[in-house]
N, C-alpha and C positions, 0 to 999 in steps of 0.2 A: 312684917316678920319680926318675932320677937328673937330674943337670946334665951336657948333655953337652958344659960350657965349663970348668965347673969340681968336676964329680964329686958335688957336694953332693945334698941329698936335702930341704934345706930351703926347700922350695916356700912360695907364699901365691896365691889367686887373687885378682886384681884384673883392671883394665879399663885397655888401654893403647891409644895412638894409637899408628899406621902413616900413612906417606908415600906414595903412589902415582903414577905417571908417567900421567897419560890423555890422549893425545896430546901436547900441548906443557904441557899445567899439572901443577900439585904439588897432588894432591887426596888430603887428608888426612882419613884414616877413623878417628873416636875413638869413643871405648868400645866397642873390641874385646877379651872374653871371656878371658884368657888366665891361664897361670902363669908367674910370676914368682920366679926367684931368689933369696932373701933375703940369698945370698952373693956372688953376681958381676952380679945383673940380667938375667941372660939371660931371655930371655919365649920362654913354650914355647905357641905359640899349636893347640889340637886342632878337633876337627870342628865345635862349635858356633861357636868362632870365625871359622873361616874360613868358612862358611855365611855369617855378619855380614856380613864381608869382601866375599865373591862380593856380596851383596843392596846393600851401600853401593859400593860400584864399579859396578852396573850402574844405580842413580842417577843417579853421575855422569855416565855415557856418556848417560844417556839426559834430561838437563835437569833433574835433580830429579822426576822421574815413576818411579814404582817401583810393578810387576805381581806382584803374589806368587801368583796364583792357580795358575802348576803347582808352587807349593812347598805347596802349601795344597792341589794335587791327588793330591799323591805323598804326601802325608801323609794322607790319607783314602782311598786306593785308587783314585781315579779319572780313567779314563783319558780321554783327548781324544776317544777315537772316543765311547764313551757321553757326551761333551757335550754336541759335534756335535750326534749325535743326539736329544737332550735339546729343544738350542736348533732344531733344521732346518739344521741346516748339516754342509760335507762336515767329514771327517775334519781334511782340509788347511787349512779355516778354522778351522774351532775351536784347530789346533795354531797358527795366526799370532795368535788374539787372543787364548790365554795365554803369547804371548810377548812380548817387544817393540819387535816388527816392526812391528806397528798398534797405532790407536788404537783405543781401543775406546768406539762410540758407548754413551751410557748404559742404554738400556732392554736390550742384553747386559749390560752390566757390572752391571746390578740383578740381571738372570737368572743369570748366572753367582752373583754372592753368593747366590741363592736355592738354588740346586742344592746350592751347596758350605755352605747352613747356616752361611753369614757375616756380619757385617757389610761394609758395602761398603769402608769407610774399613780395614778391617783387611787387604784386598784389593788396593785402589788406595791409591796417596797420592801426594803433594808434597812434598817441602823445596826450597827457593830453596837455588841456591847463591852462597855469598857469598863476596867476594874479602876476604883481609886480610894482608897483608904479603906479598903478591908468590905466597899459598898459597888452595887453594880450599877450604870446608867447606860442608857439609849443614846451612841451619842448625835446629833445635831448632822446632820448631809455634811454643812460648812467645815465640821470637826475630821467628817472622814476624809475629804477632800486636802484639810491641810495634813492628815497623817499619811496623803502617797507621795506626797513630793518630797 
Protein backbone atom coordinates (compact mmCIF):
# COMPACT_ATOMS: atom_id res chain seq x y z
CA UNK A 1 0.00 0.00 0.00
CA UNK A 2 1.36 3.14 -0.94
CA UNK A 3 0.55 6.94 0.51
CA UNK A 4 -1.26 8.54 -1.72
CA UNK A 5 -0.28 12.25 0.06
CA UNK A 6 2.96 11.28 0.38
CA UNK A 7 4.12 8.12 -1.70
CA UNK A 8 5.42 6.27 1.51
CA UNK A 9 4.61 2.71 2.14
CA UNK A 10 5.15 2.94 5.82
CA UNK A 11 1.79 2.08 7.23
CA UNK A 12 0.78 1.03 11.01
CA UNK A 13 -2.96 0.18 11.84
CA UNK A 14 -4.50 2.05 14.57
CA UNK A 15 -8.07 3.46 15.52
CA UNK A 16 -8.74 7.00 14.67
CA UNK A 17 -11.74 9.47 15.13
CA UNK A 18 -13.85 11.04 12.33
CA UNK A 19 -16.26 14.26 12.56
CA UNK A 20 -19.62 13.95 11.00
CA UNK A 21 -22.35 16.69 10.10
CA UNK A 22 -26.01 14.91 11.30
CA UNK A 23 -28.15 17.52 10.61
CA UNK A 24 -27.00 20.50 12.61
CA UNK A 25 -24.54 18.70 15.09
CA UNK A 26 -20.80 17.55 15.05
CA UNK A 27 -21.14 13.76 15.78
CA UNK A 28 -17.91 12.29 16.33
CA UNK A 29 -17.26 8.55 15.63
CA UNK A 30 -14.01 7.10 17.58
CA UNK A 31 -12.41 4.02 17.09
CA UNK A 32 -12.52 3.80 13.59
CA UNK A 33 -10.36 0.70 12.07
CA UNK A 34 -8.04 2.40 9.81
CA UNK A 35 -4.24 2.89 8.26
CA UNK A 36 -2.27 5.36 9.20
CA UNK A 37 0.80 6.94 7.74
CA UNK A 38 3.82 6.90 9.72
CA UNK A 39 5.23 9.56 7.44
CA UNK A 40 2.58 12.28 6.73
CA UNK A 41 -0.58 10.93 8.95
CA UNK A 42 -2.66 10.40 6.31
CA UNK A 43 -5.48 7.62 7.49
CA UNK A 44 -6.44 5.26 4.78
CA UNK A 45 -9.73 4.16 6.13
CA UNK A 46 -11.07 0.33 4.05
CA UNK A 47 -14.11 -1.79 4.19
CA UNK A 48 -14.09 -2.83 7.79
CA UNK A 49 -13.79 0.61 8.69
CA UNK A 50 -16.29 2.21 7.00
CA UNK A 51 -18.90 -0.58 7.75
CA UNK A 52 -18.04 0.96 11.69
CA UNK A 53 -18.58 4.24 10.13
CA UNK A 54 -22.04 3.37 8.44
CA UNK A 55 -23.23 1.31 11.98
CA UNK A 56 -22.03 4.56 14.36
CA UNK A 57 -23.69 7.12 12.11
CA UNK A 58 -26.91 5.32 12.04
CA UNK A 59 -26.80 5.40 15.94
CA UNK A 60 -26.68 8.64 15.76
CA UNK A 61 -29.66 9.39 13.31
CA UNK A 62 -31.38 7.06 15.27
CA UNK A 63 -31.07 8.34 19.20
CA UNK A 64 -28.34 5.92 20.25
CA UNK A 65 -30.57 2.74 19.26
CA UNK A 66 -28.74 0.58 16.78
CA UNK A 67 -30.32 -2.68 14.62
CA UNK A 68 -27.80 -4.89 13.41
CA UNK A 69 -29.75 -7.70 12.43
CA UNK A 70 -29.69 -7.39 8.32
CA UNK A 71 -25.90 -7.05 9.00
CA UNK A 72 -26.18 -10.08 11.05
CA UNK A 73 -28.62 -11.35 7.99
CA UNK A 74 -26.23 -10.76 5.22
CA UNK A 75 -23.65 -12.25 7.01
CA UNK A 76 -25.43 -15.58 7.55
CA UNK A 77 -27.44 -15.90 4.30
CA UNK A 78 -30.65 -14.85 5.31
CA UNK A 79 -33.08 -13.27 3.56
CA UNK A 80 -36.17 -11.06 4.81
CA UNK A 81 -38.62 -13.12 2.85
CA UNK A 82 -37.61 -16.55 4.90
CA UNK A 83 -38.00 -14.29 8.25
CA UNK A 84 -41.04 -13.07 7.43
CA UNK A 85 -41.90 -16.32 7.13
CA UNK A 86 -40.26 -17.75 9.82
CA UNK A 87 -41.94 -15.06 12.35
CA UNK A 88 -45.90 -14.97 10.16
CA UNK A 89 -45.20 -11.86 8.73
CA UNK A 90 -45.21 -10.36 4.97
CA UNK A 91 -42.00 -10.02 3.18
CA UNK A 92 -42.54 -6.00 3.64
CA UNK A 93 -42.70 -6.30 7.39
CA UNK A 94 -39.97 -8.31 8.23
CA UNK A 95 -37.90 -5.97 5.67
CA UNK A 96 -39.24 -2.66 8.20
CA UNK A 97 -38.23 -4.39 11.55
CA UNK A 98 -34.71 -5.13 10.32
CA UNK A 99 -34.49 -1.88 9.60
CA UNK A 100 -34.83 1.31 11.34
CA UNK A 101 -37.82 2.35 10.27
CA UNK A 102 -39.75 0.59 13.45
CA UNK A 103 -39.53 -0.35 16.61
CA UNK A 104 -39.26 -3.61 17.20
CA UNK A 105 -41.65 -4.94 19.95
CA UNK A 106 -39.72 -7.57 22.15
CA UNK A 107 -41.13 -11.00 21.71
CA UNK A 108 -39.97 -10.32 17.71
CA UNK A 109 -36.70 -9.08 18.70
CA UNK A 110 -36.37 -12.36 21.06
CA UNK A 111 -37.56 -14.28 17.69
CA UNK A 112 -35.59 -12.64 15.46
CA UNK A 113 -32.20 -13.30 17.78
CA UNK A 114 -33.52 -17.01 17.95
CA UNK A 115 -33.57 -17.49 14.12
CA UNK A 116 -30.38 -15.62 13.48
CA UNK A 117 -28.68 -17.87 16.64
CA UNK A 118 -27.83 -14.49 18.63
CA UNK A 119 -27.69 -13.13 21.44
CA UNK A 120 -30.24 -10.35 21.75
CA UNK A 121 -27.94 -7.54 23.13
CA UNK A 122 -25.51 -8.38 20.08
CA UNK A 123 -28.49 -7.46 17.82
CA UNK A 124 -30.17 -4.47 19.50
CA UNK A 125 -28.35 -1.92 21.68
CA UNK A 126 -28.18 1.59 23.27
CA UNK A 127 -25.48 4.24 23.76
CA UNK A 128 -26.76 7.70 25.10
CA UNK A 129 -25.42 10.24 23.33
CA UNK A 130 -23.69 12.82 25.08
CA UNK A 131 -22.79 16.36 24.41
CA UNK A 132 -19.34 17.75 25.21
CA UNK A 133 -17.77 20.81 23.91
CA UNK A 134 -20.21 21.94 21.62
CA UNK A 135 -19.48 17.98 19.90
CA UNK A 136 -21.72 14.76 20.22
CA UNK A 137 -20.39 11.05 21.09
CA UNK A 138 -21.66 7.50 21.59
CA UNK A 139 -21.00 7.18 24.99
CA UNK A 140 -19.14 3.66 25.94
CA UNK A 141 -21.97 0.89 28.21
CA UNK A 142 -18.85 1.63 31.11
CA UNK A 143 -19.82 5.71 30.77
CA UNK A 144 -23.60 5.00 30.99
CA UNK A 145 -23.21 2.75 33.96
CA UNK A 146 -21.02 5.19 35.88
CA UNK A 147 -23.77 8.21 34.96
CA UNK A 148 -26.85 6.05 37.13
CA UNK A 149 -25.25 5.72 40.19
Amino acid sequence: MECPKCSSTNFKLDRVSQEFTIGEKTCVVEGILAQVCGDCGEVLIGKEGNQYIDQEVSAFQNEGYLNRSSIIMDQKGIKAARLGEVLGLTRQRANAMIGMDVEVKIKNALSIAAILQEPVESIYSYRAIVEQDGKYYLAPLSQLLKLER
